[in-house]
N, C-alpha and C positions, 0 to 999 in steps of 0.2 A: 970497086966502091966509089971512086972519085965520078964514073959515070952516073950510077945508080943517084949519089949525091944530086948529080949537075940535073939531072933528070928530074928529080924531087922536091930541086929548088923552090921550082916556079909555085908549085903546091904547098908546101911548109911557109911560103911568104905570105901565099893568100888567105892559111889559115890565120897564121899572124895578124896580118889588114884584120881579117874577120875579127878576132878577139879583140885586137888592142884598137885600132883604130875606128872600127864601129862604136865600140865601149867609150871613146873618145866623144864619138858624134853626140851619140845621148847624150856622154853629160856635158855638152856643151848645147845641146838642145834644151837641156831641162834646165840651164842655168840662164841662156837668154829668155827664155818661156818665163820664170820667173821674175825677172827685170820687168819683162813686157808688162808682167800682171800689176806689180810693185807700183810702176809706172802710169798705170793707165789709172787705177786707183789712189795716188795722189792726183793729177792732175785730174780727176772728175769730184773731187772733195774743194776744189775752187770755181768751181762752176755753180750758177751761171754767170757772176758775175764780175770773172778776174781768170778771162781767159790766157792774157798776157802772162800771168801766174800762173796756169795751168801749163803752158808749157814746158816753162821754168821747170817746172817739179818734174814733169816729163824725163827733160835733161838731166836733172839732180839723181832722179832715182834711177838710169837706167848706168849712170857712169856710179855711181853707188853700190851697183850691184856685178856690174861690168866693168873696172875702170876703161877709160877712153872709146865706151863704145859710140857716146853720145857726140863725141867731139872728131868721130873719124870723118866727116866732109863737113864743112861750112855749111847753112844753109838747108841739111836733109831735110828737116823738117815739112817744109812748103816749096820743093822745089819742083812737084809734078812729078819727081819719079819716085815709082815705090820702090826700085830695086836697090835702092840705098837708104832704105827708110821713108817712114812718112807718118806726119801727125796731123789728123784733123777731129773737128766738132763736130757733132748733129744734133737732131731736136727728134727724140726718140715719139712715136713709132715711123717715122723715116730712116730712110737707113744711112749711112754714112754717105758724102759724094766722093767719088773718085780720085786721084792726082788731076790734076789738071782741070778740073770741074770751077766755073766761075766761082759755086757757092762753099769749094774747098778751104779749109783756115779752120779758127776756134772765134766768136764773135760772142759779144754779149746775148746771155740768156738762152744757149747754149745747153742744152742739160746732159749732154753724153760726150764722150774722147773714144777715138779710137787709134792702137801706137800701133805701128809695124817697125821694129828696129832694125838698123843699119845691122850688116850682112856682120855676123860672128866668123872669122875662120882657124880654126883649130887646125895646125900644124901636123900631118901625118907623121908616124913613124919607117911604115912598114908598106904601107902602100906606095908611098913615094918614090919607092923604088921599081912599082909596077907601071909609073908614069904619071899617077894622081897627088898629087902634095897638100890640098887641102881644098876644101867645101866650103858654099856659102849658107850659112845657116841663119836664118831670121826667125820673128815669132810674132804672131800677132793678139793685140789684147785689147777689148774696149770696156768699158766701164762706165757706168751713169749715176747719176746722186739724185733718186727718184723722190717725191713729195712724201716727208712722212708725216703722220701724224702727232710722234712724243714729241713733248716740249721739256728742255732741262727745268725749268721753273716758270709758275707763272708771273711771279714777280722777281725780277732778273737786277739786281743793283750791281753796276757793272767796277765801281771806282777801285784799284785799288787798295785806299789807302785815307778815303775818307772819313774823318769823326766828329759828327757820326757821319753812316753812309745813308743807315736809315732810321728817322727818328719820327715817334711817333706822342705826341704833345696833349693835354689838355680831356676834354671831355667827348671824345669819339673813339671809333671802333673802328678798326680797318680788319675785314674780312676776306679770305682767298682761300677760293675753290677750284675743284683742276687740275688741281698743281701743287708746287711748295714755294717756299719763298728761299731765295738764294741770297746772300751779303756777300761779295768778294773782301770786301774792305779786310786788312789783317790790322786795324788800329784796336784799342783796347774798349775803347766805346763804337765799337760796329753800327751794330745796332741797339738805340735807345730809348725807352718811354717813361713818359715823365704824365705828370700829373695823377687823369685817372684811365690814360689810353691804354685801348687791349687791342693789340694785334693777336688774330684767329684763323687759323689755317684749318681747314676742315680735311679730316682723313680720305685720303691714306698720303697727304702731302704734308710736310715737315717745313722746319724753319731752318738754315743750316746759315751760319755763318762762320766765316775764318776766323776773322778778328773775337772780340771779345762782347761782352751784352753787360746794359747797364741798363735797371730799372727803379724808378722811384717805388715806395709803396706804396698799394692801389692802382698799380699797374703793372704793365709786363707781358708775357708771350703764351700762348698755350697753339700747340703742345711746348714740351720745353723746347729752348733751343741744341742744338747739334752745333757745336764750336769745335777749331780746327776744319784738316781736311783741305784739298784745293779748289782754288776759282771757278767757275764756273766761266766757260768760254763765250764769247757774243753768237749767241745762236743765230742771227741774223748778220752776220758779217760779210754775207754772198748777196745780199740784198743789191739788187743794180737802181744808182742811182737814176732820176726820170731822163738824161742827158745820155745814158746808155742803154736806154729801152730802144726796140724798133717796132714803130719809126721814133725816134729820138725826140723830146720833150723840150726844146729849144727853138728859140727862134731861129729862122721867121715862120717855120713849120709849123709853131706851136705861137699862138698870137699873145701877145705884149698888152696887156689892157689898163694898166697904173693902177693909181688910186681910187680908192673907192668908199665913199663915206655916208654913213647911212642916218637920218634923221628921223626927229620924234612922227610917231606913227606913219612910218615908209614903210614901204614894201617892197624887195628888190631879189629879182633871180639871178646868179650870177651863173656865167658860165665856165668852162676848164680855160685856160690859161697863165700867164705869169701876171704877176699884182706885184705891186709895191705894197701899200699898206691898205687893208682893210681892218674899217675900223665903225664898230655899231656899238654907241656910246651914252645917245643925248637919253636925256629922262623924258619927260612925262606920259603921252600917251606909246602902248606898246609898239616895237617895229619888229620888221620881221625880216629875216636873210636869209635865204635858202640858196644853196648850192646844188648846180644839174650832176648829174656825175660825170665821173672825168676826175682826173689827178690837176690840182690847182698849184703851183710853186709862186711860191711867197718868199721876195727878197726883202720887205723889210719887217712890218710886225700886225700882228691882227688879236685886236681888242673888242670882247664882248662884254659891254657891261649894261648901264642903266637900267631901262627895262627892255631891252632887244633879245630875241630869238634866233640864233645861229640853228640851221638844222639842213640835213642832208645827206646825198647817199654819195661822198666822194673819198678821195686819198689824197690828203694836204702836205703837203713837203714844203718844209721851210728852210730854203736854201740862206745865202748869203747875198749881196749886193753883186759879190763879181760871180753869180751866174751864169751860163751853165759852168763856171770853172769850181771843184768843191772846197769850202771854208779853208783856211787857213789854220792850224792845229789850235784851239784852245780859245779860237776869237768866240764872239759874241754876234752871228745875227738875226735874221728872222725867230719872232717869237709867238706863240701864244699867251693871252692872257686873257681868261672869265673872269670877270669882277661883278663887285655889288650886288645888282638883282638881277644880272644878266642871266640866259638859260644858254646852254649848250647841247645838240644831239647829235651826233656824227656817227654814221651807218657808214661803214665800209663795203662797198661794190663786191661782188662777189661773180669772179670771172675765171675758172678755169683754166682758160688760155694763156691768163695774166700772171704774171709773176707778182704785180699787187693785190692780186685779192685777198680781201679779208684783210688789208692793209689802209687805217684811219688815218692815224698822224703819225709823219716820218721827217725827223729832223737828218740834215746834213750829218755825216758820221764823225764829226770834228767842231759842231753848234753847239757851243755850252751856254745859248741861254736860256734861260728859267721857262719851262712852259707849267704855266701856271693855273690849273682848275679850280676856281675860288665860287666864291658868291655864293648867295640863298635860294638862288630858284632850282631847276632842275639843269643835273647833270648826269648825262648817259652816252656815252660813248660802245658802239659795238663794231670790233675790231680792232685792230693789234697798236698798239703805243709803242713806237721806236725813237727813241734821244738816246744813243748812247753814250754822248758827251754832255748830256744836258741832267738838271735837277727837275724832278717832278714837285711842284709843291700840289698837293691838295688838300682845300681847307674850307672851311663855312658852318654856317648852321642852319639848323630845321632838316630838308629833305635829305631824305638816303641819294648819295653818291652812286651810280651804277657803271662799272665798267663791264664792259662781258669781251676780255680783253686778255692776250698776253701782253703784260709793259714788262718793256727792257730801259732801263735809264743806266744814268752814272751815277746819281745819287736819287734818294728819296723821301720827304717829310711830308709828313699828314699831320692835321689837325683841324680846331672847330670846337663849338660849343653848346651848350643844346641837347647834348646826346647825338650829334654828327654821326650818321655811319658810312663809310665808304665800300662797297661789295666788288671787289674785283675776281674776274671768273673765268677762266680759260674755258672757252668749247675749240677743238681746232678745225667744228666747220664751219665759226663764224670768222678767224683767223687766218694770216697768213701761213699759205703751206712752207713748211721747215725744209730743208734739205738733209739727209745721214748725215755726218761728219765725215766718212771713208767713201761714199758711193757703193757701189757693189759692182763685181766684174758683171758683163752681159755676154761677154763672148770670150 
């Protein structure tokens, strides 16, 4: 028996290996596999513009799912070797570059990850003693956050905590198509109208606010409002600033041209660049301002009023004074402001390739000052309105208001007299393209 045994060994061990330590490998295959996927799908949910973020998450979700997988070498990440892990970007339909490739890393604008995790080894029982003690097991996972076309809301009021957030005054109408309108605010007067405003959202888009609604009689909401419920997240919060675009929107790459003042019946083209303040203001006969396209960054403030004509096919980003470094939380600088009988048009560029197309005006993500669409003459804006620290006011009489626009603000008042109406309209192929919120695996 004892020989029979000794004989049989070798074979009752290997079946062992086969059952228990193959049955090992799986599920230690399917449970890094998983990590990878977790992984590659956070970090493509911060792209394209917070790749330093994406890696983060990278890290976060694969030791989340694996403790200390992420933290077994210093460095795996970008160190040119895959055989210990590797994490980089691409700009899908290119495919990933390799360890070691110049254009390897995660960089702004960026729209795809792809992870290979640091080697898993799952400790043999039964093999080990056939001279195998354990395997290296890795997984590889990519994932990209492609252009979609939903938009959470077409009027987005971000604050959360403002009273009101949105208030709607006096003798005008504010209408929104496309979409529905969102309130974050959770205060008791959310959103408010007063006089004889009617805020109008046309089907199949809704009014939904957290906070609370307050309406004078003679005014108020149709359909009704939808109270409670949570926030609505900054749909645009991947947006890259013009300082992280390539090639990068800073000097001296990107020319420096000051100020720029435009007088009664001028005529002036401006070009893309950074400005200090432009400003088309004087009265009597008409002037005119037109802007080439090209993204313009404005450090300090740009006023349309008199009788001047602002109009043009660009993307206006109004930064702060310490350009390209972004605002300070809560400060004040670059601003818009239409006044009097000034007109306003702004056409958003429309470029595919661009991460701003269909993107009008973009304040710094931390700018709370006022940009303000007032006056009598004509106002049309098509393309997207981002301040999401800033208040929108829009106000005047006589002609209809036109935006054909997703706006995202932190706060927003409309008013006017006359019968004022303001049309705000999401199409999202005059708009900037959106990103999923999760990305989706691609490999």
């Amino acid at each position: 028996m004892a020989i029979i045994v000794a004989l049989t060994l070798t074979v009752m061990l290997g079946f062992g290996a086969l059952v228990v330590d193959v049955g090992l490998n799986w599920a230690a295959r399917t449970q890094v596999q998983s990590a990878a996927d977790a992984a590659a799908l956070a970090g493509a949910a911060e792209l394209p513009g917070r790749p330093d973020e994406a890696l983060a998450k990278v890290r976060q979700y694969l030791d989340d799912n694996v403790p200390g997988l992420a933290g077994a070498t210093a460095g795996w990440e970008g160190d040119g070797d895959a055989a210990n892990g590797d994490v980089t970007c691409y700009r899908p339909p290119a495919a990933p570059p390799p360890p070691g490739d110049p254009t390897h890393g995660c960089s702004v604008g960026d729209t795809a990850i792809q992870v290979i995790t640091p080697p898993l080894r799952p400790a043999y029982a039964f093999a080990s003693i056939l001279g195998r003690n354990s395997a290296e097991i890795k997984a590889l996972a990519a994932a990209g956050a492609p252009p979609g076309p939903e938009a959470p809301c077409a009027l987005c009021v971000l604050s959360p905590d403002a009273n009101p957030a949105l208030l709607a005054d006096g003798n005008v109408t504010l209408s929104v198509g496309g979409g529905g309108v969102v309130v974050d605010s959770d205060a008791g007067g959310a959103a408010t109208t007063s006089g004889t405003a009617q805020v109008q959202v046309t089907a199949p888009g809704t009014i939904r606010v957290v906070g609370g609604v307050q309406s004078d009689p003679g005014s108020g909401f149709d359909p009704a409002v939808q109270t409670g419920g949570v926030p609505v997240a900054d749909p645009l919060s991947n947006l890259p600033r013009p300082d992280q675009l390539t090639p990068p929107a800073i000097t001296p790459g990107f020319p420096f041209r000051g100020d720029v003042t435009l007088g009664s019946s001028a005529t002036l083209r401006l070009r893309p660049g950074i400005y200090d303040n432009i400003v088309a203001t004087a009265g009597g006969a008409p002037s005119n301002l037109t802007f080439a396209a090209g993204i313009y960054v404005i450090t300090g403030n740009m006023e349309i009023g008199g009788n001047a004509t602002a109009n043009g096919s660009a993307t206006l980003y109004f930064a702060c004074s310490s350009y390209p470094e972004p605002c300070a939380p809560g400060s004040r600088g670059a601003g818009l402001t239409v006044r009097d009988a000034g007109s306003f048009q702004a056409v958003a560029p429309i470029d595919p390739t661009s991460p701003y197309s269909g993107l009008a005006i973009f304040y710094d993500r931390n700018n709370a000052q006022d940009l303000v669409l007032g006056g009598s003459h004509t106002l049309f804006v098509k393309g997207t309105v981002y301040a999401p620290s800033a208040k929108l006011d829009l106000h005047g009489n006589g002609t209809t208001g036109t935006l054909n626009s997703m706006v995202v603000v932190d706060s927003f008042a409309v008013s006017g007299s006359g019968s004022r109406e303001f049309d705000v309209t999401y199409n999202p192929t005059l708009n900037v393209s959106l990103r999923t919120s999760g990305g989706g695996l691609v490999r």
